[in-house]
Residue, then its C-alpha position, 0 to 999 in steps of 0.5 A: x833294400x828299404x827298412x820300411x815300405x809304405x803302399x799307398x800315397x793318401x793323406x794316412x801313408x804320406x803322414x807316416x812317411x813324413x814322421x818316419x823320415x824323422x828317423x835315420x830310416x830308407x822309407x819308400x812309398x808306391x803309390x798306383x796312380x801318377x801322383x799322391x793324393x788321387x783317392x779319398x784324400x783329394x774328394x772329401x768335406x775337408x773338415x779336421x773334426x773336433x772328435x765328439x761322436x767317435x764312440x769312447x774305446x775306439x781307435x777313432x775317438x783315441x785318434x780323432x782327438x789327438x790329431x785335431x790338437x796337431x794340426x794347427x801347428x802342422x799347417x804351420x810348418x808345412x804352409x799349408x791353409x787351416x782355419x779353427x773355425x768351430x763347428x755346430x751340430x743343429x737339433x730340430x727336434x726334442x729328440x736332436x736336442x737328446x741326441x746333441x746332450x749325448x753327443x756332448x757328453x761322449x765328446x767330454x768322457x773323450x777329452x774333446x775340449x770346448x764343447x758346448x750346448x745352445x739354445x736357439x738364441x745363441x746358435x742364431x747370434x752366432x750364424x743368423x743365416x740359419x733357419x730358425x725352426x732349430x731347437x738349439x746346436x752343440x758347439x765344437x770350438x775345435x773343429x777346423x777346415x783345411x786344404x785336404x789335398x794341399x796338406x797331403x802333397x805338403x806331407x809328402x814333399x816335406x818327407x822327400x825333402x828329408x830323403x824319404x822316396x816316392x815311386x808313382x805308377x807301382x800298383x802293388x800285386x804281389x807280397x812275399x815274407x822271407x828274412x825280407x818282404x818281397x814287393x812286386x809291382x806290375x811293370x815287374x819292379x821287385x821292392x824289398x823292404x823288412x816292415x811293410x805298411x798297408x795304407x792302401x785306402x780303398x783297396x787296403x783289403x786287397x793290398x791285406x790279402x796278398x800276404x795275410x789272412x782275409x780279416x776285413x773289408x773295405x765297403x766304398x761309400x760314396x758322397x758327392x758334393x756341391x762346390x759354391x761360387x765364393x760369392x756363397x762364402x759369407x753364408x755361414x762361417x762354421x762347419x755346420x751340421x746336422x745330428x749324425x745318422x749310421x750312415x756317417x756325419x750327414x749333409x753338411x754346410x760349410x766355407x772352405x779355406x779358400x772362401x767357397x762353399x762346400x754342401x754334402x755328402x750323401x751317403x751310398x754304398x756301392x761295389x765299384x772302387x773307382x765309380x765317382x760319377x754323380x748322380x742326379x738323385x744324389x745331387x737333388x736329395x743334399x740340395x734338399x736336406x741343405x735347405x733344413x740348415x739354411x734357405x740363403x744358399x744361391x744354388x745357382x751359384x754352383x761351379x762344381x760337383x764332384x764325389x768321393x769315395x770313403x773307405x768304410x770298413x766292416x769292421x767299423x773301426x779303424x784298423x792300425x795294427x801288426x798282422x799277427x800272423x805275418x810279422x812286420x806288415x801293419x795295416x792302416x786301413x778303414x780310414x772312413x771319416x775321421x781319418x783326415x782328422x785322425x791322420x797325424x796321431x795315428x802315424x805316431x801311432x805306427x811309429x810305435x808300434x814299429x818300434x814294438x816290432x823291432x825296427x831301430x828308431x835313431x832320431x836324425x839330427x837335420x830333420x827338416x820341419x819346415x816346407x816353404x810355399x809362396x801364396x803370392x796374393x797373402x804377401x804384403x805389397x813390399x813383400x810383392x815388390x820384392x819378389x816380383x824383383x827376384x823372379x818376374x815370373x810372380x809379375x805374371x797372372x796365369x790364373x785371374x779367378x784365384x789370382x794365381x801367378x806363373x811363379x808360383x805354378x813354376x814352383x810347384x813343377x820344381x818340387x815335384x815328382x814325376x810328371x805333373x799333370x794339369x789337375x796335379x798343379x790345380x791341387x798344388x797351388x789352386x788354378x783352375x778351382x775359381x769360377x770358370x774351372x780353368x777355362x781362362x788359365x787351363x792352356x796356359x798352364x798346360x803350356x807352362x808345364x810343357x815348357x818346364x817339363x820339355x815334352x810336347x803339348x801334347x803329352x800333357x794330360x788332365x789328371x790320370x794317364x790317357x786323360x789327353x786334352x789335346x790329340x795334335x794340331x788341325x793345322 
């Protein structure tokens, strides 16, 4: 028996699940796949929006704003990469300069703080690799960019380390109400639970139908990208965008918090809610559309593409509330962008409206806040010295691309759970995201994580299960 289950383990169910083991609560979260952070939390821009475009009364507006103000200190705690970088909106005609003064204007009626229109001169100052055919920009002081997956399983092992649980490969195909929800999973596992959160992502209205009325749907849309060399890292320094379309925030170009380049999306709306194929029209138009901003990106610096899927809903807001005819189960769902962004504030959100729903809140004494994480090359030398002293595995190089050290894959293996596979260890500590895409250091660290997880070679898989690299010996 659980007080609280949560179904899904993207950035929005691992943000609750951490802010509920803040309380003397037994929390859960099922999660389908074979690790956290395998949908839109893995594939998208990245970016932690200032908050000036969400329409004033939406739920997207409330949240985006205040949850861009937690995260500096969130990354903080959790040691995870963030980087305040700013944001520019560009105008190329009379008409963007008009829809840049609304965009302005809706930002300050929000409370978006730091907010300020440019002339030409001033936007060029500032990021003198952009074309100069732009009329002016809107400048967002707040906007940021940060390790989306890193803060999603940071989220998740910091909530672990205060008693939460995580149970991998339980896709969710049953709900029953009684005095408790009844949860079944596929392999005939029963979770029992007396409040439900739907944090399910794409298939939020799926996980909504099992035991509500249909009210919404979820409408993938999707967006692929380009991944720049780090020599690509310097052309510009802000998150820089185009005006807004209906379709979303436009291509964008922007550095990493890595050093890289990331260029897109596009935006098409398909039906398939695990497509994430890219396809070459795709690729051609942000190519296309990116020259509008800058001419200086060296495409043939690419070293992936990759796309994502967002979660749009019909209704076109975000969904955060108690179903009204099932009590108890709350939906967090349509997290399109901003929900990155919005992440943070909307699990205080839910906390809430919990409490509203009769679930007894008793603030634990020994909340842990902060998780430790070791980013070998940031270290001082002595620092370095010292560590290496410790432990010799952080002496050793696995990854030469990212600098990336045996010691600290090792670490990720021990504060995991489940199983890693070999993209769930690129996403904790970054080898394999350089230049060569991990062919250097990939069967390296699939040997690290054999030998720390005592199974065969052979049992390592690349990302999913069934994805096997290696079949058996030839002789």
């Amino acid at each position: 028996m659980y007080d609280v289950a949560i179904i899904g383990a993207g950035v929005l169910g691992n943000s609750i699940f951490r802010e509920l083991t803040k309380y003397n609560l037994k929390v859960v979260v099922l999660e389908k796949e074979n690790d956290v952070s395998m949908g839109t939390s893995k594939a998208n821009s990245a970016i932690v929006h200032a908050g000036y475009d969400p329409k004033e009364g939406t739920l997207m507006a409330k949240y985006n704003v205040a949850g861009n103000e937690m995260f500096e200190d969130l990354c903080k705690e959790l040691s995870v990469p963030f980087k305040r970088n700013g944001s520019l909106i560009l105008a190329f005609d009379e008409e963007d300069m008009q829809t840049v003064k609304e965009l302005y204007e809706n930002g300050c009626k929000i409370g978006v703080k730091g907010l300020k229109i440019l002339s030409k001169a001033e936007v060029l100052e500032m990021e003198p690799n952009l074309n100069e055919e732009i009329k002016g920009a809107l400048y967002a002081a707040t906007g940021g960019i940060v390790g989306p997956f890193e803060y999603t399983i940071a989220l998740a092992e910091n909530a672990v380390q205060n008693g939460g649980e995580i149970k991998l490969k339980k896709e969710v195909v049953s709900i029953e109400k009684g005095d408790t929800f009844r949860i079944t999973t596929q392999d005939g596992e029963v979770i029992e639970a007396k409040y439900v959160i739907n944090a399910a992502g794409l298939y939020a209205d799926k996980i909504h139908n099992l035991i509500c009325k249909e009210s919404f749907k979820i409408i993938p849309r999707s967006g692929e990208y380009f991944i720049m060399d780090k020599s690509q890292g310097n052309v510009v320094n802000h998150t820089i965008f185009q005006c807004p379309s209906k379709l979303g925030k436009g291509v964008l170009v922007t550095p990493t918090v890595h050093g890289n380049l990331l260029i897109g999306p596009d935006a098409r709306d398909i039906d398939d809610k695990e497509d994430l194929g890219t396809v070459g029209e795709g690729l051609d138009s942000i190519r296309e559309t990116s020259m509008r901003t800058t001419t200086k990106v060296n495409f043939r610096e690419s070293i992936r593409n990759f796309a994502g899927l967002r979660a749009n809903p019909d209704t076109g807001d975000f969904i955060v509330e108690e179903n009204d005819g099932v009590k108890g189960f709350i939906d967090v769902a349509g997290m399109k962008s901003p929900g990155l962004s919005s992440a943070p504030a909307i699990a205080l959100g839910v906390v809430d409206i919990l409490e509203k729903a009769g679930c007894k809140l008793e603030k634990k004494e020994n909340f842990i806040a902060n998780r430790e994480q070791v980013h070998f090359m940031e270290l001082p030398a002595q620092e370095k010295a010292e560590l290496i002293k410790k432990n010799p595995q952080y002496g050793r190089m696995i990854c030469r691309c990212e600098s990336i050290t045996e010691g600290e894959i090792v670490d990720a293996i021990k504060r995991s759970f489940g199983v890693l596979s070999l993209d769930g260890i690129k996403r904790r500590c970054r080898p394999g995201m350089g230049r060569c895409q991990g062919g250097f250091c990939g069967p390296r660290v699939q040997e690290i994580i054999a030998r720390e997880y005592k199974v065969p070679l052979e049992s390592v898989v690349l990302e999913k299960d069934n994805s096997y690299i290696l079949l058996g010996k030839t002789k």
